[in-house]
C-alpha positions as CSV (number, residue, x, y, z in Angstrom):
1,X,-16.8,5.9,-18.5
2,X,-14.4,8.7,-17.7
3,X,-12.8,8.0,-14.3
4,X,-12.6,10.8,-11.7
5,X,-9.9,9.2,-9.0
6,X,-9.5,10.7,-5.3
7,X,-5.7,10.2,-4.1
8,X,-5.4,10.5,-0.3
9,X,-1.7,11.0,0.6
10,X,-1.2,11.9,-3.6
11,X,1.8,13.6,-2.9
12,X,3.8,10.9,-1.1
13,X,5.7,7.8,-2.2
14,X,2.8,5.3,-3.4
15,X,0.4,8.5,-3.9
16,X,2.1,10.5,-6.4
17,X,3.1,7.4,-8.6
18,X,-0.8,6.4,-8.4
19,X,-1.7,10.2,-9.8
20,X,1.4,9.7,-12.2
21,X,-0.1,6.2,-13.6
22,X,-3.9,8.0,-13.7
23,X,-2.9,11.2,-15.4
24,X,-1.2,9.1,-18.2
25,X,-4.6,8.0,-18.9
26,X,-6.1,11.0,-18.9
27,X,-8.0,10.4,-15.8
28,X,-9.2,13.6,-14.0
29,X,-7.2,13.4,-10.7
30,X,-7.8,14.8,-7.0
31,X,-5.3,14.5,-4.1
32,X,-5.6,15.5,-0.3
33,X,-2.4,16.0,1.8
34,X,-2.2,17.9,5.2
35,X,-0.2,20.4,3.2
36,X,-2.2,20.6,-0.2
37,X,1.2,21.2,-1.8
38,X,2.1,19.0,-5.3
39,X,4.5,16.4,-5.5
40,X,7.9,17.5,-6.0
41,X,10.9,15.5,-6.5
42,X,13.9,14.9,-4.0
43,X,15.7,17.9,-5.4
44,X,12.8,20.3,-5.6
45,X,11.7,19.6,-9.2
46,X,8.0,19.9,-10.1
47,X,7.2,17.1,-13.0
48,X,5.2,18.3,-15.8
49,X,2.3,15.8,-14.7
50,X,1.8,17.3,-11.7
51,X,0.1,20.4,-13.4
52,X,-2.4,18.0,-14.6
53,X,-3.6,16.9,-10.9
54,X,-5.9,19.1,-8.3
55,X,-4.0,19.1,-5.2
56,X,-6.1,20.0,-2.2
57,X,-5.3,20.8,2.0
58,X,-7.2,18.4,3.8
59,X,-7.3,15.4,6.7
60,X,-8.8,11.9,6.4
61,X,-9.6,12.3,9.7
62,X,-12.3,14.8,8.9
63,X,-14.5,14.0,6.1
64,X,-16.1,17.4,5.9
65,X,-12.4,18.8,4.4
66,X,-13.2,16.4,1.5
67,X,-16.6,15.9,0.9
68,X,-17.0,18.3,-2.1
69,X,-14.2,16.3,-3.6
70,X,-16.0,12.4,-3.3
71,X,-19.1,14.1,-5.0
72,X,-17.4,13.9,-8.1
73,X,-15.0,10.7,-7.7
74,X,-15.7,7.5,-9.0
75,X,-12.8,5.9,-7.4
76,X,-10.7,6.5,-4.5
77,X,-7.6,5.5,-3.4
78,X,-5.8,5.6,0.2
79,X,-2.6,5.5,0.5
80,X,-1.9,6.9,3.7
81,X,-0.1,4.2,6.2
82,X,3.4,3.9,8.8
83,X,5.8,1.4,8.3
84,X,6.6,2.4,12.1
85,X,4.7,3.2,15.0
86,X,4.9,7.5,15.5
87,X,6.2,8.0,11.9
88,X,9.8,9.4,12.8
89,X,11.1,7.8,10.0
90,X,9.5,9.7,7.3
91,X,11.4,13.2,7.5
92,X,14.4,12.0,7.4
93,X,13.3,10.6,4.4
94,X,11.6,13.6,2.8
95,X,14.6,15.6,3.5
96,X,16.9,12.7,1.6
97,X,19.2,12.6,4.8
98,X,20.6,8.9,4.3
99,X,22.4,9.1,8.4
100,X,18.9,10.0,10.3
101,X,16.7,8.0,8.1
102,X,18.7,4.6,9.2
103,X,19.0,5.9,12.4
104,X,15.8,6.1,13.0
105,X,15.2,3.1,11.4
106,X,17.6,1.0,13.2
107,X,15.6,2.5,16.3
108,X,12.3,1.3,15.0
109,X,13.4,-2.0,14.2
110,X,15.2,-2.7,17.8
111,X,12.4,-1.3,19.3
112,X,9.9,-3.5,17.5
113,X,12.4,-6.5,18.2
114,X,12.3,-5.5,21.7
115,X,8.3,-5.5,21.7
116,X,5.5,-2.7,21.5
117,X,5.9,0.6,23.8
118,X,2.3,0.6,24.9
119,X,2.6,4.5,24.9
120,X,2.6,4.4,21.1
121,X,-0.6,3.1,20.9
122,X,-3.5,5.0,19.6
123,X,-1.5,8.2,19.2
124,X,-2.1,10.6,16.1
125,X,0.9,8.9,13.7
126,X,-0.1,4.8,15.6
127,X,-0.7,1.9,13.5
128,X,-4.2,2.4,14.9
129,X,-4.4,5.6,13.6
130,X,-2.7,5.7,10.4
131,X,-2.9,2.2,9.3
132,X,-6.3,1.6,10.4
133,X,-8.9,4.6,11.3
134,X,-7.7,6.9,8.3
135,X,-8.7,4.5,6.1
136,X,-12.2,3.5,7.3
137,X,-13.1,6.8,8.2
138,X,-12.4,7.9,4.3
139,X,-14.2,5.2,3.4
140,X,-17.2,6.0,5.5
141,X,-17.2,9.2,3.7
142,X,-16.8,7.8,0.4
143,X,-20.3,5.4,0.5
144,X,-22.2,8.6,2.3
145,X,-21.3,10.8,-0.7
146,X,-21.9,7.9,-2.7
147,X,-25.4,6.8,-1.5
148,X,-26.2,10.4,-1.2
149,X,-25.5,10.7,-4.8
150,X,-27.6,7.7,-5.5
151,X,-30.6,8.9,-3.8
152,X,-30.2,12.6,-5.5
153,X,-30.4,11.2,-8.7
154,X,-32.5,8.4,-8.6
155,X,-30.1,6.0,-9.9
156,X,-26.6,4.2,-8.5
157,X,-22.9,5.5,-10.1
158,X,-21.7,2.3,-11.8
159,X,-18.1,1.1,-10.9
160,X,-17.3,3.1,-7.5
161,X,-14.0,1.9,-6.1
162,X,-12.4,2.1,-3.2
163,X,-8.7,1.0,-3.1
164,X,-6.7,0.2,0.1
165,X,-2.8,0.5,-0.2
166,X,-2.1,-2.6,2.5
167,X,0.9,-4.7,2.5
168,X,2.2,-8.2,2.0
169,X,3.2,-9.4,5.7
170,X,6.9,-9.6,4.6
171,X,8.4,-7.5,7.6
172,X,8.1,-9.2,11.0
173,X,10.1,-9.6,13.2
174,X,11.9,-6.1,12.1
175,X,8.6,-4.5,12.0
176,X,6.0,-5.0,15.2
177,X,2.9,-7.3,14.3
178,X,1.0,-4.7,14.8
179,X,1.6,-3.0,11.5
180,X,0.4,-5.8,9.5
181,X,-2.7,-6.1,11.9
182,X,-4.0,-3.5,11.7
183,X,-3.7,-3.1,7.8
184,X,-5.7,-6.5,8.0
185,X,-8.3,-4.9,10.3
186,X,-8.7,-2.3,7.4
187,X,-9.2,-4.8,5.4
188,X,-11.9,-6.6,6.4
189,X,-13.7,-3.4,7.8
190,X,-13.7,-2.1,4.4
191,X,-14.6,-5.4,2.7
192,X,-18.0,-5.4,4.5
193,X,-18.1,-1.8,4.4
194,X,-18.1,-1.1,0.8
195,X,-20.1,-4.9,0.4
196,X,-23.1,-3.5,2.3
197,X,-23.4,-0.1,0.8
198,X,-25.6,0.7,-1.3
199,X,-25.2,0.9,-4.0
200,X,-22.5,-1.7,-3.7
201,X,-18.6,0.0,-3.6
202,X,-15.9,-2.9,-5.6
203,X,-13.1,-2.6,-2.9
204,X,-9.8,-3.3,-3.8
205,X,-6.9,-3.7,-1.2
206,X,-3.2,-4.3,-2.7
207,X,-0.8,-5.8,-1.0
208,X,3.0,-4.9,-2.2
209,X,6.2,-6.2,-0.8
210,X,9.3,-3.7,-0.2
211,X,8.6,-1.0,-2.5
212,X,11.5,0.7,-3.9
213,X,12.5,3.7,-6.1
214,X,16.4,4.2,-6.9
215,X,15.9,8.0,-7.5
216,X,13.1,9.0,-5.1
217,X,13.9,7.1,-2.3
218,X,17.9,5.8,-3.1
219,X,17.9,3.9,0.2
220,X,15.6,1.9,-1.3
221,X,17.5,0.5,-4.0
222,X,20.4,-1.4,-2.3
223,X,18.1,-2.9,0.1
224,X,15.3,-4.2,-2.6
225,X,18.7,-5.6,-4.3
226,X,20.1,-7.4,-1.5
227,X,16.6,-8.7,-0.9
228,X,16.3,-10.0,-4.6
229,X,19.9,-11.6,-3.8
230,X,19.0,-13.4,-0.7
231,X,15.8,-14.6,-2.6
232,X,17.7,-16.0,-5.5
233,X,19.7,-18.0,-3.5
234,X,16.9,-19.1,-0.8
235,X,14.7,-20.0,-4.0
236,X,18.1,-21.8,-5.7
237,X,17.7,-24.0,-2.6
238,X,14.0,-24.7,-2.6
239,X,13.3,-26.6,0.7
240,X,17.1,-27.1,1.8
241,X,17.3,-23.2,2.7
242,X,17.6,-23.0,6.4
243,X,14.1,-20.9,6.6
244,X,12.2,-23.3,4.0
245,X,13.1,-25.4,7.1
246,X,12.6,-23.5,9.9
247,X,9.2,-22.6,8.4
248,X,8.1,-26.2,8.2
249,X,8.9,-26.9,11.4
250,X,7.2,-24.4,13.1
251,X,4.5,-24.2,10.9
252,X,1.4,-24.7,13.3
253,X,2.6,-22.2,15.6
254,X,0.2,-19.0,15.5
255,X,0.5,-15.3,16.5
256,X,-1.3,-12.7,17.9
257,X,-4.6,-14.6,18.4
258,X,-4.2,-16.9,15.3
259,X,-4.3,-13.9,13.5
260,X,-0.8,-14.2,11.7
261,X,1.4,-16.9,11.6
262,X,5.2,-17.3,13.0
263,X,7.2,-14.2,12.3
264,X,9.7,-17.2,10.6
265,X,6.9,-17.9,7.8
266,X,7.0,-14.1,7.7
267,X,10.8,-14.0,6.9
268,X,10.4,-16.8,4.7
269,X,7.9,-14.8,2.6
270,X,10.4,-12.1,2.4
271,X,12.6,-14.3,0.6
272,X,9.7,-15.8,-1.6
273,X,8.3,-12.6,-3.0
274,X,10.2,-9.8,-4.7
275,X,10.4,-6.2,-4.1
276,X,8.1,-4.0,-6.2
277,X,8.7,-0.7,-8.0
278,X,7.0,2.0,-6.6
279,X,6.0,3.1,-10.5
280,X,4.5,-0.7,-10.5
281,X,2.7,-0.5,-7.8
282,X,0.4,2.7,-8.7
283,X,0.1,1.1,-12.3
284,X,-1.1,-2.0,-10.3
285,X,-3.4,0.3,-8.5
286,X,-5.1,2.2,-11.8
287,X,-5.2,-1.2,-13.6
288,X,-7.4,-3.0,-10.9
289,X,-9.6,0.1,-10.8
290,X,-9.7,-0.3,-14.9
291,X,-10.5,-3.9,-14.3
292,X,-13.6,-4.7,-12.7
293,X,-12.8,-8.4,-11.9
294,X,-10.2,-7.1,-9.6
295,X,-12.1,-7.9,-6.3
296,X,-10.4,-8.0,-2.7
297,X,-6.7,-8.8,-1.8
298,X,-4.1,-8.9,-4.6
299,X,-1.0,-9.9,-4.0
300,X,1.9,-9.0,-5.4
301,X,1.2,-12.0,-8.0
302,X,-1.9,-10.6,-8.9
303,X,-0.4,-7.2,-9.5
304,X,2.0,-8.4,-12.2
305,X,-0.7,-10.2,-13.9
306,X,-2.8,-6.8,-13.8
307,X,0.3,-5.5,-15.5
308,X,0.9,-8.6,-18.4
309,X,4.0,-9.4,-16.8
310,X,4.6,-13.4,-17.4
311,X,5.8,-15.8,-14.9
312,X,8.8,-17.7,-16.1
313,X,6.4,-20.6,-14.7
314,X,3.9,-19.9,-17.6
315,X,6.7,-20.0,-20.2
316,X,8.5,-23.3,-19.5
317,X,7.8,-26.3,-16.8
318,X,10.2,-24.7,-14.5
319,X,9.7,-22.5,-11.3
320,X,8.9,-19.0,-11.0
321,X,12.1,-16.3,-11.3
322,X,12.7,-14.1,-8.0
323,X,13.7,-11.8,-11.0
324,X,10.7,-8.9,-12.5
325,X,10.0,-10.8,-15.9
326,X,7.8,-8.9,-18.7
């Protein structure tokens, strides 16, 4: 079955390597932005596969921008999110200015050390808003055009899918808890969403670590590096590493409503599962949709196994390498 993919956000980070993956295999692909504009590298460049993709103006917030484009999909993917509360981070970052994108993320992270500004909250660029409400209100959209589809044509489209680009809950206490809340909210909202629609929508929500790129986002690269260093060492010392320890100690300890556990666990995860390439991630993404046992939350373990990649664990007796192994 030829797949028809809708990218939301196809012309950012995660998007554009999604609609890189997808037109390799000669999918037809669709991507909505605010601007509409392809994806163009950090020094202007236009790659030869964005002539293969239909970029399109339009918001997630407002289905009727889109709808003509779902009509024809078979899968969607969303990709739009914030890593921090008001987004300030992110044109720093399109305009590859290394000074105001760690300034603005050293901000961030005091300020989400320091605890939530309430004021952020449910603003336009919020974890509410991006993280949360884009998300369920494309997928709204997605089953109406779906079911509408359905009832036009007197039977269902086999093997709809709706993918959410979530995240591994690697970043507290740098990052408030409310980023990885609300991604979970999203989650579960679309889980019974897409479980109750008819006809039934596979939902698929990937969770990658710290994503990295060396040439598209080169601030990336040192910190994914020093984060596969620290991980080396904390696995070398199994449960001697002083947050293998901390975690056990305060391992009953809940947060936010039992919702997460101990920002410490958190940390410890950090250290437990590696960064991701970006390029990774949207082959992840297009092999899930390919792969219609690929049902709910997959981890960044589950990716790699999407991909063939083998764990050194499945070679020899030993433990898993921090280290990408194909």
């Amino acid at each position: 079955m030829q797949k028809n993919i809708l990218v939301t956000g196809g012309n950012g980070f995660v998007g554009s390597a999604v609609c890189r993956s997808a037109v390799r295999r000669g999918w037809k692909v669709q991507s909505i932005s605010k601007s509409g504009k392809p994806f163009t590298t950090p020094n202007g460049h236009l790659p030869a596969w964005t002539e293969k993709v239909e970029w399109h103006a339009a918001s997630a917030f407002e289905p009727t921008s889109y709808q003509s484009l779902l009509s024809s999909s078979n899968a969607v993917v969303h990709t739009l999110g914030t890593l921090f509360d008001g987004g300030r981070y992110k044109q720093p970052l399109k305009e590859q200015n290394p000074l105001g994108t760690v300034v603005e993320g050293a901000k961030s992270v005091v300020n989400g050390l320091l605890g939530d500004n309430p004021l952020e909250r449910g603003g336009p660029r919020s974890y509410e808003n991006m993280n949360r409400e884009s998300a369920i209100t494309v997928c709204k959209a997605f089953i109406s055009s779906s079911s509408a589809t359905s009832s036009s044509t007197s039977q269902s489209r086999p093997g709809n899918t709706f993918v959410y680009v979530s995240a591994e809950d690697v970043f507290r206490p740098a990052i408030p808890a409310r980023y990885i809340t609300t991604k979970r909210e999203a989650e579960r909202m679309i889980q019974e969403l897409c479980s109750q629609s008819t006809p039934p929508i596979r939902s698929v929500m990937v969770r990658p670590s710290f994503i990295y790129h060396p040439h598209f986002r080169p601030i990336s690269s040192p910190i994914a590096a020093l984060i596969a260093a620290a991980g080396g060492i904390h696995q070398a010392l199994g449960g001697f590493s002083p947050l293998s320890v901390l975690t056990n100690l305060t391992r009953s300890q809940r947060h936010e409503g039992n919702a997460l556990d101990n920002p410490i666990a958190s940390m410890n995860r950090a250290l437990t599962i590696p960064p991701i390439h970006v390029d990774h991630v949207g082959e992840a993404i297009c092999a899930a949709i390919e792969d219609e046992s690929a049902n709910g939350p997959l981890d960044v373990w589950a990716m790699r196994r999407l991909l063939g990649w083998v764990q050194d664990s499945e070679k020899t007796s030993g433990s898993a390498s921090f280290a990408d192994t194909r």
